[in-house]
C-alpha positions as CSV (number, residue, x, y, z in Angstrom):
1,X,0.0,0.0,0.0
2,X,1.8,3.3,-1.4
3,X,1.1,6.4,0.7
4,X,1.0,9.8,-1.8
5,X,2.6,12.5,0.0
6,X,0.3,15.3,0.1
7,X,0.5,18.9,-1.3
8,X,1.7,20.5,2.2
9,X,4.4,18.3,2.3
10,X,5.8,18.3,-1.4
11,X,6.0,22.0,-0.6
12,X,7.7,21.7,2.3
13,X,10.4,19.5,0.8
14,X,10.9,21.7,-2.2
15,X,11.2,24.7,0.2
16,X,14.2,22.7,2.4
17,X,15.8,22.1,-1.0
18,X,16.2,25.3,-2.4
19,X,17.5,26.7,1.3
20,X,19.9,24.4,0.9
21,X,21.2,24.5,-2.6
22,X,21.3,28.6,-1.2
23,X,23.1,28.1,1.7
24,X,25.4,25.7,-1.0
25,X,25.4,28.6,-3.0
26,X,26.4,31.4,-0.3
27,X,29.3,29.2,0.6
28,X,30.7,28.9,-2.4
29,X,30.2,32.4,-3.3
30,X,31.9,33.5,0.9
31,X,35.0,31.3,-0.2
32,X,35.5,32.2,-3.4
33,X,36.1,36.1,-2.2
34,X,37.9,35.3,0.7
35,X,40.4,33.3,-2.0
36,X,40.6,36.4,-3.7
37,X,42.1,38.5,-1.2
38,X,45.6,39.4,-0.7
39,X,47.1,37.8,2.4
40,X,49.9,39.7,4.2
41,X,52.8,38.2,5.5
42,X,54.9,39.7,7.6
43,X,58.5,40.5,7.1
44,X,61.4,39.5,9.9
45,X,62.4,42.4,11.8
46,X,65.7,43.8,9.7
47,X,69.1,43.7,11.8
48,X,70.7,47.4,12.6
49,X,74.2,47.1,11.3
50,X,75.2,50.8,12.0
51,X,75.5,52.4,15.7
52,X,72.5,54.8,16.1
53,X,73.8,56.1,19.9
54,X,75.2,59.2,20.9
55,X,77.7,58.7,23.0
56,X,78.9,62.5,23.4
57,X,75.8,63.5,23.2
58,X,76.3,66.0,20.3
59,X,73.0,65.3,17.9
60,X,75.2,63.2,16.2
61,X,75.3,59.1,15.8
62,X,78.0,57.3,16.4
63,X,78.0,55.7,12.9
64,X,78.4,59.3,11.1
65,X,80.3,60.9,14.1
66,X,83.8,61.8,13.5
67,X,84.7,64.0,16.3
68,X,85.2,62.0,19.5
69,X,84.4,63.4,23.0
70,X,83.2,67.1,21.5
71,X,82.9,69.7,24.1
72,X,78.7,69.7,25.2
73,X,77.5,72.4,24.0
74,X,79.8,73.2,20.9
75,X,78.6,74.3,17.3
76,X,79.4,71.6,15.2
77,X,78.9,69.9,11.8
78,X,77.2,67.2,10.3
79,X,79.8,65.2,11.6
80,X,79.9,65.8,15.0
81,X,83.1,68.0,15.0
82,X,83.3,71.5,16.7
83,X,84.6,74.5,14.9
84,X,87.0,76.8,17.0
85,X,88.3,80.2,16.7
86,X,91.7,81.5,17.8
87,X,92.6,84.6,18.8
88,X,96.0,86.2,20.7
89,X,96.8,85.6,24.6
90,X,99.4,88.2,25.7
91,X,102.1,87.3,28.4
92,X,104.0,89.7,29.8
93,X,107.2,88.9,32.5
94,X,107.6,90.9,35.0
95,X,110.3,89.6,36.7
96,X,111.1,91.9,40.3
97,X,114.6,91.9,41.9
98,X,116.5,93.1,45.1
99,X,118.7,96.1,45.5
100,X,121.8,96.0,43.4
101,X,121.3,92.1,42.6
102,X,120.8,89.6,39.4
103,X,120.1,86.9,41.5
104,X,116.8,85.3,39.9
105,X,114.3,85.1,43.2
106,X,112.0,81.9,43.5
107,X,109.2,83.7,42.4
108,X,110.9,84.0,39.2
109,X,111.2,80.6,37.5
110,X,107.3,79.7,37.2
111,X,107.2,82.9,34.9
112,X,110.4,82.0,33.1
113,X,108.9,78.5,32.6
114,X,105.7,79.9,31.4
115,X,108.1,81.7,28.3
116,X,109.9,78.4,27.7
117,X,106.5,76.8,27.6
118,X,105.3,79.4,24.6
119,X,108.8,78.9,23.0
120,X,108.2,75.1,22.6
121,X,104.9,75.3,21.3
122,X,105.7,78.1,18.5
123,X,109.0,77.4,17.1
124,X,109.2,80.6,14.7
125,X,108.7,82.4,18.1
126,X,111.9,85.1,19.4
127,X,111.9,86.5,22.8
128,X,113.9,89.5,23.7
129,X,115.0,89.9,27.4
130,X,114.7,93.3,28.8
131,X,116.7,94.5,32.0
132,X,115.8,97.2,34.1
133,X,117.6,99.2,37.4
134,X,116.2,101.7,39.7
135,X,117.3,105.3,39.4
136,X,120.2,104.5,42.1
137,X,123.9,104.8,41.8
138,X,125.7,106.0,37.8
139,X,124.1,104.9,35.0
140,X,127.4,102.5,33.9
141,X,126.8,100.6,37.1
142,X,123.4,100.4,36.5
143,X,123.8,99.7,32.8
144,X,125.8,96.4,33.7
145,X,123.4,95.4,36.1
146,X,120.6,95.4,33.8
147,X,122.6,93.6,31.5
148,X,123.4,90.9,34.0
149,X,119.6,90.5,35.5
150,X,118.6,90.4,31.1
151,X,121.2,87.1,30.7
152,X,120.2,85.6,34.3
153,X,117.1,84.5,32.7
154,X,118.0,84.3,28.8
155,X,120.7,82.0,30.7
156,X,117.7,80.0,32.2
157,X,115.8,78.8,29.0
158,X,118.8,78.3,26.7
159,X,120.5,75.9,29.4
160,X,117.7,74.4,31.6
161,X,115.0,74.6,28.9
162,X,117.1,73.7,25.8
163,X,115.5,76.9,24.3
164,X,117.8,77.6,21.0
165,X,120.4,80.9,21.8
166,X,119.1,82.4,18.5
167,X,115.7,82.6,19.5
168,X,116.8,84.0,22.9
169,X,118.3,87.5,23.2
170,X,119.0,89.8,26.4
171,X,119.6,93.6,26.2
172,X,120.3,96.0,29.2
173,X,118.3,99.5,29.9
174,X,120.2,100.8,32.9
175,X,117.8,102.7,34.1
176,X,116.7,104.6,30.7
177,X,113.0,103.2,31.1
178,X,111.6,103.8,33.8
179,X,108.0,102.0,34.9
180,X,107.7,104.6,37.7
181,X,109.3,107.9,37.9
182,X,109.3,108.7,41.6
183,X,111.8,108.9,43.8
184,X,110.3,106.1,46.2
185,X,110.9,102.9,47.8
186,X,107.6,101.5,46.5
187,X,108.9,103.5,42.9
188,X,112.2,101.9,43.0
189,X,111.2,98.5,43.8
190,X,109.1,98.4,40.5
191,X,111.9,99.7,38.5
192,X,114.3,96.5,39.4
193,X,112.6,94.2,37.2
194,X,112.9,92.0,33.7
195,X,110.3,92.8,31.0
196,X,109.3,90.6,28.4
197,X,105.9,90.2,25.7
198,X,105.0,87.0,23.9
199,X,101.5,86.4,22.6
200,X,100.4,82.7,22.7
201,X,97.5,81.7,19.5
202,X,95.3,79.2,21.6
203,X,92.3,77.7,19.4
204,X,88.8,77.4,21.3
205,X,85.2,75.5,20.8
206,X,82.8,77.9,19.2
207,X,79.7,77.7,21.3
208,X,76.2,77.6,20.7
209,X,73.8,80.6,22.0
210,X,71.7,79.6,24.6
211,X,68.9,81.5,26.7
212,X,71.6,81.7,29.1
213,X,74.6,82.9,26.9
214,X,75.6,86.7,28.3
215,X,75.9,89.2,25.1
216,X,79.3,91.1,25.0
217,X,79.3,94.4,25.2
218,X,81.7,96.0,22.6
């Protein structure tokens, strides 16, 4: 005995079958986009081979920095090197003695070393010697004296500082030049001296302005 299916149920099974050839459909459809899109991979992290740190703390990394140790706070280039300026320091000897004596005092040899440092440094550098007497006694005894005191200290850098004799000379003024005219112990005691000028170049950093730099006055 055959049992018909009736209409309500002929219609329900056509109904499932067409959900489910859609829901066949949609998934075909869902996959074949998702195959279509790119899918990113990503990369290993890359390997720094050059020295990004700033050891001197200039703006400067160490892979491009030239300049070593730069002064903090120095102009510099793209490098990491300072530019300087020079100008002139003057040094002036003044050498004091006792009455009627060319005997160099203690005092005496940190300024004499100070010359033989210059002289060192600057080879095309000459220093002249300049002695000076008080206004006491005659002018010959006086003009040997001054003499004497001018080659106790050109004596000094040729022999202990190995300073070259003909970048060294010595000449006596008796006392022809006086630094102070009066007739006084305090006059006389400045007048017993050496004299001599060098100017030393010395290079320094060129710094950058800050809100604290002070402006020169000119």
């Amino acid at each position: 005995m055959s049992i018909k299916p009736t209409m309500n149920q002929t219609q329900v099974f056509e109904v499932s079958a067409v959900t489910k050839l859609s829901l066949v459909l949609c998934g075909a459809l869902l996959f074949a986009g998702c195959a279509n899109n790119n899918i990113v991979k990503l990369e290993p992290s890359v390997k720094q081979l050059q020295d990004l740190n700033d050891y001197d703390r200039d703006g400067v990394i160490e892979a491009r920095d030239k300049c070593d140790n730069t002064v903090l706070g120095a102009i510099i280039d793209n490098y990491g090197c300072g530019a300087q300026s020079t100008h002139i320091v003057p040094l002036k000897v003044d050498i004091k003695f006792a009455h009627d004596s060319y005997i160099l005092p203690n005092s005496a040899f940190p300024k004499i070393q100070q010359v033989a440092e210059i002289l060192s440094q600057e080879q095309d550098l000459k220093v002249l010697i300049e002695g000076h007497t008080s206004k006491i006694g005659s002018a010959e005894h006086n003009q040997i004296l001054s003499e004497n005191r001018a080659k106790a200290v050109e004596s000094v850098l040729v022999k202990d500082y190995k300073i070259s004799p003909e970048r060294v000379s010595s000449i006596g003024y008796s006392y022809e030049r006086l630094a102070d005219t009066r007739d006084t112990e305090k006059a006389h005691e400045t007048n017993r001296r050496i004299v001599a000028e060098l100017s030393k170049t010395v290079s320094e950093d060129e710094m950058r302005w800050t809100i604290y730099t002070v402006d020169q006055v000119q």
